[in-house]
C-alpha positions in Angstrom: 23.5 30.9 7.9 24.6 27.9 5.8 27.2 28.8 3.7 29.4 26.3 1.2 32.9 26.2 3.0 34.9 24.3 0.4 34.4 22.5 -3.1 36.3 19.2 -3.8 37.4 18.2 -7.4 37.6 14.6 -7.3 38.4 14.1 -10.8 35.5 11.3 -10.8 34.7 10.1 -14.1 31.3 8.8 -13.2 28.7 9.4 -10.5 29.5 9.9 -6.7 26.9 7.5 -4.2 28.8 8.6 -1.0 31.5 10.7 0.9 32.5 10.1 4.3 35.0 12.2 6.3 36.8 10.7 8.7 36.8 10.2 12.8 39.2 13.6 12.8 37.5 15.4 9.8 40.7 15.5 7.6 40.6 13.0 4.9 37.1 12.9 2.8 37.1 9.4 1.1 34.3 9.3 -2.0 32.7 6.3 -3.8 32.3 6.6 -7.1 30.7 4.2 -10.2 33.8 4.9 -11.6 34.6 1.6 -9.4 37.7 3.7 -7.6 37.1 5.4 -4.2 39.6 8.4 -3.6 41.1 10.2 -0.3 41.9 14.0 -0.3 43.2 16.1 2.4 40.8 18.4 3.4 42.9 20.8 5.0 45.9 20.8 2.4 43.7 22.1 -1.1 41.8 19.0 -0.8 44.9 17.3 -2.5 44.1 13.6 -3.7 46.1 11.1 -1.3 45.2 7.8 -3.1 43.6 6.4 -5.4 41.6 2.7 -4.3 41.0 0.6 -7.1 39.8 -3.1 -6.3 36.2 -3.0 -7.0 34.7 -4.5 -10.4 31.1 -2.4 -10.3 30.1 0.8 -8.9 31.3 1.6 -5.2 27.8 2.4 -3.6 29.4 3.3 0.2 32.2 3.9 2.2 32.9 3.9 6.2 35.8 5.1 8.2 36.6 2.9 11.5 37.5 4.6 14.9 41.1 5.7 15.2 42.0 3.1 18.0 42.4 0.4 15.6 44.6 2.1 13.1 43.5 4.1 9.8 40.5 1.5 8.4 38.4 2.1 5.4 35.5 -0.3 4.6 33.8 -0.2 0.6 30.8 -1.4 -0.5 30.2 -2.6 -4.5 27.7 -3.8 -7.0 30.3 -6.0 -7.2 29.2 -8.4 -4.5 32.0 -7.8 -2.7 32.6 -6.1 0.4 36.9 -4.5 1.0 38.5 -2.8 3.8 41.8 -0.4 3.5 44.0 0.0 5.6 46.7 3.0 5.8 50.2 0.9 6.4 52.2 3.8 6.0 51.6 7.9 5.6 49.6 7.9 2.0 50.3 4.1 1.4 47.0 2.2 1.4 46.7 -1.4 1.3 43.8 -4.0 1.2 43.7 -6.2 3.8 40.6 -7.8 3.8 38.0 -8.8 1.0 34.8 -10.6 1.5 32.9 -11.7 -1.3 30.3 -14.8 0.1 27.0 -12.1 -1.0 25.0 -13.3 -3.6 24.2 -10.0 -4.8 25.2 -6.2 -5.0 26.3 -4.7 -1.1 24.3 -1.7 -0.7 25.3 -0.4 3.0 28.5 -1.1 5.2 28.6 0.3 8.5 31.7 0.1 11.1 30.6 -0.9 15.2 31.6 1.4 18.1 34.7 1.0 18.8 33.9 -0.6 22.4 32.7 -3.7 20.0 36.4 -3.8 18.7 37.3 -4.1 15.0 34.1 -4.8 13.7 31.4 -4.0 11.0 28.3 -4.8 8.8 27.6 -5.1 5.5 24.2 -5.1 3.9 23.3 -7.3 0.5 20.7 -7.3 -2.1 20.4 -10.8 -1.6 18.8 -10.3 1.7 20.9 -11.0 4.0 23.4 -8.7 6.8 27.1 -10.1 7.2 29.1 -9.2 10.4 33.0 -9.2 10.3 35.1 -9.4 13.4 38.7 -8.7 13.5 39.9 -11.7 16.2 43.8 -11.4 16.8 45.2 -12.4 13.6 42.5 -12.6 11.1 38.7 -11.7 10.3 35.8 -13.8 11.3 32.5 -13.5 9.5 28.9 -14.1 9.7 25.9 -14.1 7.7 22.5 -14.6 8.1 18.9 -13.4 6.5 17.5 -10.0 7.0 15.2 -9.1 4.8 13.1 -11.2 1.9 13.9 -9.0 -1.2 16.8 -7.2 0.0 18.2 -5.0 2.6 19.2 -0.9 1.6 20.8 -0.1 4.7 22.0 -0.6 8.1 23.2 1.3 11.2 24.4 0.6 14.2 23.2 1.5 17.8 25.7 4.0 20.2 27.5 1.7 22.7 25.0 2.2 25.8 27.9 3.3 28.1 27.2 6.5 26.8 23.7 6.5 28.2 24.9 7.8 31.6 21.7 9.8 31.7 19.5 6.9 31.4 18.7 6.2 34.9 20.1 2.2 36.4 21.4 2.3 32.7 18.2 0.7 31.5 19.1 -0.2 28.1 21.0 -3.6 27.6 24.4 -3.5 27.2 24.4 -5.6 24.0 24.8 -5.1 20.4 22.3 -3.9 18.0 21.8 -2.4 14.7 18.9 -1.3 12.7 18.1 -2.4 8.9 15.9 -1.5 6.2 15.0 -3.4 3.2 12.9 -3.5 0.1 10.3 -5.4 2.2 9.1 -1.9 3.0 10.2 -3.2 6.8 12.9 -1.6 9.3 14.5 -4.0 11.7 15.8 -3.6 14.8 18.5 -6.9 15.6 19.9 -7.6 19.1 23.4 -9.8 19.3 22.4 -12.6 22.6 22.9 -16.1 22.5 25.4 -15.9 19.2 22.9 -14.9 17.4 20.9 -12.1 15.8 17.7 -11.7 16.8 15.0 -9.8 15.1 12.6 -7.1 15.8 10.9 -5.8 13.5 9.1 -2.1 13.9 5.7 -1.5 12.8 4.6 -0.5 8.7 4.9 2.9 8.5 5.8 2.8 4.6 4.0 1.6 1.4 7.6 1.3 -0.3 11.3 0.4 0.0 12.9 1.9 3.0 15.9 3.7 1.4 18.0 4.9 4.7 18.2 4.2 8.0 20.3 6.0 10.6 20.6 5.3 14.7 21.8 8.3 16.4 24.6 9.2 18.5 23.6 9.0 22.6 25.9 11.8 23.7 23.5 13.3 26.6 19.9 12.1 25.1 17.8 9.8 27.8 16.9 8.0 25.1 17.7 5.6 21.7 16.3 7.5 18.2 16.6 5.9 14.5 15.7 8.1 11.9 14.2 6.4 8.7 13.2 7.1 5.0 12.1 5.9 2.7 11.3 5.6 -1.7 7.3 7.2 -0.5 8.9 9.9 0.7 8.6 9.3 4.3 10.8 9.9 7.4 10.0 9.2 10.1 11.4 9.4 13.9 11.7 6.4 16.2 12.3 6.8 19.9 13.2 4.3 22.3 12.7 5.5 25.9 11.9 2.0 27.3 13.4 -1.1 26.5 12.0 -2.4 23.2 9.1 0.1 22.9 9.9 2.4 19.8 7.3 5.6 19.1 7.2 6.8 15.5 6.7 10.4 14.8 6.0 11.1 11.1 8.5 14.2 10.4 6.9 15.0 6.6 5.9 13.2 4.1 8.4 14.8 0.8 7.7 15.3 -2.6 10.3 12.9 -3.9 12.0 10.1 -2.6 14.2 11.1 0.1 17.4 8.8 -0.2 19.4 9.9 3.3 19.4 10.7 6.7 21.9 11.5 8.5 22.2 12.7 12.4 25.1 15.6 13.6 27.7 14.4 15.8 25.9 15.3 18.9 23.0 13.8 17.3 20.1 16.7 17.9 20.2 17.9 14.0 18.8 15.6 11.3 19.9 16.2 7.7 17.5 14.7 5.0 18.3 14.7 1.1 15.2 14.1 -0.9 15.4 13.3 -4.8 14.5 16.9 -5.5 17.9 17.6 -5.2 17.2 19.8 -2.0 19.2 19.0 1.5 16.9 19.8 5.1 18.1 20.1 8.5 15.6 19.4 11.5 15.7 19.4 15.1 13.1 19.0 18.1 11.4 21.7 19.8 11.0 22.0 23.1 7.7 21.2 22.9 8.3 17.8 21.5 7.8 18.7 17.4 10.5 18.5 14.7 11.1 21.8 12.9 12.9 22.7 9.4 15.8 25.0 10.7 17.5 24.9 7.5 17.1 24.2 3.5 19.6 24.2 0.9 19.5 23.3 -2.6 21.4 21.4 -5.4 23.7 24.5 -5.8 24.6 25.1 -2.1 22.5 27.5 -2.0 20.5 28.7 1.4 16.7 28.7 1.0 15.8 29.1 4.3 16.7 29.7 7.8 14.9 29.4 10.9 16.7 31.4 13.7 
């Protein structure tokens, strides 16, 4: 049964839009429209290691990078402006990169695998997905249009090395990432050529897609994105050939439902809708997506499905 394990004070003096723990599941970083994102030590009282202050609006998203590059933290603002942290020294954090070339508020940043290198994406109400690459001594960056009225989200796809199940390793190796905008549209963009190409999936919403999440490969035959949207509507998308995405409907919510987000092995789906209430689904054997778990504003369990 779901139970709540620990409660963090984070001394936020305004609304929390995200909290990320990172690759080791020590440190919990939250964003804040207090314009400060803030570290604690999960395992130590949930002590407050530092304090980041650099944003000038609210701080809509963070993202922790993979350990092989050092101890990264990427932030997203209403601010226009996009910074990664960087841990120089135990609890010393420094900015060492700021980009700030979107025309409007960054609603999503999202770091690569690590087998891409030092890289990640940032999504803009102007439209448009930027891609910064760390290249030996200093950060390279590209942007280019996504989505008419704006783009809510993005997420990028496993590394297919991990697809060892796939058989001849069917997918292309090659970068991708998945987007959804206000356009009511979700994306799918593939890295050839130097550029980004499009894809788009067909309309399976009548409003904004909210959240979009790609999930992890370890062991699955195939690719799955999970979307949402303001409607109310998640649905499933699986890729089990090359460029041919299925969409199963999971539910249609009461509310809008504002995340998804996949479990590390990437077989449980967590959904929080604007009811307050936070689901967990995963596939039956015989191909449907049940409700295994409900739990409310309070942290309380509504439901289990053994």
């Amino acid at each position: 049964m779901a139970s709540t394990l620990k409660a963090v004070e984070t001394g936020h003096s305004d609304m929390i839009h995200d909290a990320q723990l990172d690759y080791y599941g020590k440190i919990l970083a939250t964003a804040s429209s207090d314009r400060t994102v803030k570290l604690f030590d999960v395992e130590e009282n949930s002590a407050l290691i530092a304090e980041l202050k650099g944003h000038e609006g609210p701080v809509w998203q963070v993202s922790w990078s993979h350990p092989r590059f050092g101890t990264h933290l990427a932030s997203c603002s209403y601010d226009k402006r996009v910074i990664v942290w960087k841990e120089v020294s135990k609890g010393s954090w420094s900015k060492v990169y700021e980009y700030d070339k979107h025309e409007l508020s960054v609603n999503s940043v999202a770091w690569a695998p690590h087998e891409l290198g030092l890289c990640f994406a940032a999504a803009s109400s102007d439209g448009s997905i930027s891609i910064h690459t760390f290249k030996e001594t200093s950060w390279d960056s590209q942007k280019f249009p996504a989505h008419q009225i704006g783009v809510n989200a993005i997420s990028w796809a496993p590394s297919t090395s991990a697809l060892t199940s796939s058989p001849a390793n069917q997918f292309p190796n090659i970068p991708r990432l998945v987007s959804g905008g206000c356009d009511n549209l979700v994306k799918i963009w593939r890295y050839q050529d130097n550029q980004w190409h499009p894809e788009v999936l067909p309309q399976k919403s009548n409003d904004w897609i909210r959240d979009v999440a790609w999930a992890p490969s370890l062991g699955l035959p195939s690719n799955i994105i999970a979307t949402c949207s303001q409607d109310g509507t998640v649905v499933i998308w699986t890729e089990e050939n090359p460029n041919s995405w299925k969409p199963i409907e999971l539910k249609r919510f009461p509310d809008v439902v504002w995340r998804v987000s996949w479990s590390v092995t990437g077989n449980i789906l967590a959904v929080s809708s604007g009811d307050n209430d936070v689901t967990l689904w995963k596939e039956s054997l015989t191909g449907h997506w049940e409700c295994i778990s409900s739990m409310n504003g309070d942290g309380e369990c509504l439901r289990v499905k053994e």
